[in-house]
C-alpha positions, 0 to 999 in steps of 0.5 A: 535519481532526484526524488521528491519526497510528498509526505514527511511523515515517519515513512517519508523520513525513512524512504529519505534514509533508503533513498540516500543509502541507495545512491540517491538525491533528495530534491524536494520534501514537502509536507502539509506545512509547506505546499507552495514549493509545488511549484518550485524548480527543486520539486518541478526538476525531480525524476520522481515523486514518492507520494506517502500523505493523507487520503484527502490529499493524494488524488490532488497530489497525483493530479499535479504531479502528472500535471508536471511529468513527475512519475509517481510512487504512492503508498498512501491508503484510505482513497481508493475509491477514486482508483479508477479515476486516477488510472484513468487520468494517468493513462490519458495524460501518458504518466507513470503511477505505482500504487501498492498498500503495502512496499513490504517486499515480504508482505507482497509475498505473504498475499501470494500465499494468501491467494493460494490458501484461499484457492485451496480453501474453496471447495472446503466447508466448514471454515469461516476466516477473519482478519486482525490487524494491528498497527501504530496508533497514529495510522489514520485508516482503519481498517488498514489498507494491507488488510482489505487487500487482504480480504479482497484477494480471499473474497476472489478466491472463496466462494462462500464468503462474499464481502467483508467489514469491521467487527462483523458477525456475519457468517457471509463476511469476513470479520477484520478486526484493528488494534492501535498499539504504539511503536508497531509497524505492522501485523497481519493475521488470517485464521481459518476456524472450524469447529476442529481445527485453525489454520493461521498465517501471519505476517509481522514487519519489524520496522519501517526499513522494509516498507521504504525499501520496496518504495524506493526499488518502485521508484527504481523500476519505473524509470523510463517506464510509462503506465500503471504499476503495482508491487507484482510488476516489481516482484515479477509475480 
């Protein structure tokens, strides 16, 4: 496959390094310093875009590539709120889009396990659950977008904990908590405290190799395929 690359930041040159070791080509890489080669023939010819930005710009960035029949394959978090607006557009226009938080193919099994525990946890009293993070200290959102899916996929499952929020002391929210330490990937940590005992279920990435493989098996999958697509639909969950 031609990929283009949209965001060439430290994800977007590793999803260059998998891409390549998998048998593909890249066609385009564009980032904030060179956005007119939207419109050249190299970005406008690729089978696919793997899109890694800002919030600020990863709606127009879907927008144009639809625009364009250009597949895409985002892991750009800090958006969503614009969610439905983008299905939407995508379903309208007959485009494909694959949106995950997280292409860890290992962390896409931890919130499986996440959403069982939840669900056993439910008719438990006694246990309050908190989430911390910790990432690299030029991740810009806060807290990450793993970990309110995180809190969502609980919040789904746990009755008496109903929302969640940043450096909570509410009995009825889920506290996460976000730690900037340099050179770390990735961790993820939900505890269930009582008052007599704590249960813990982590998840720690080693490198960036894990996310950019599950962004490239994305762009994989989605070929000749039209709609919208998540980490499930890859895993077969």
């Amino acid at each position: 496959m031609k990929i283009a690359l949209i965001g060439y930041g430290k994800m977007g040159k590793e999803i260059e390094k998998m891409a390549l070791e998998r048998g593909h080509s890249i066609s385009s890489i564009i980032d904030q310093n060179n956005t007119n080669d939207f419109s050249s023939s190299d970005f406008l010819n690729s089978d696919v875009a793997i899109e890694f930005s800002k919030p600020e710009s990863a709606v127009s960035n879907y927008k144009y590539c639809f625009k364009n029949n250009i597949p895409v394959v985002s892991g750009t978090t800090g958006w969503l709120k614009q969610f439905d607006k983008v299905k939407n557009i995508c379903n309208e226009k007959n485009q494909t889009f694959f949106y995950a938080s997280n292409f860890s193919l290992g962390v896409n099994i931890f919130f499986e396990i996440n959403k069982k525990l939840a669900h056993l946890m439910k008719p438990i009293e006694g246990y309050k659950v908190s989430i911390n993070e910790i990432h690299h200290t030029q991740k810009l959102d806060t807290p990450s977008g793993t970990a309110i899916s995180l809190a969502e996929q609980i919040i789904e499952n746990l009755s008496h904990q109903t929302s969640w929020a940043l450096n909570s002391s509410n009995n009825s929210e889920i506290n996460i908590t976000a730690q900037r330490i340099a050179n770390t990937p990735g961790t993820h940590t939900i505890k269930y405290e009582s008052e007599i005992d704590e249960i813990t279920l982590e998840h720690k990435a080693r490198s960036r190799k894990g996310f950019a493989l599950g962004a490239v098996l994305a762009a994989e999958f989605i070929e000749n395929k039209k709609g919208i697509f998540n980490m499930q639909d890859l895993l077969n969950l």
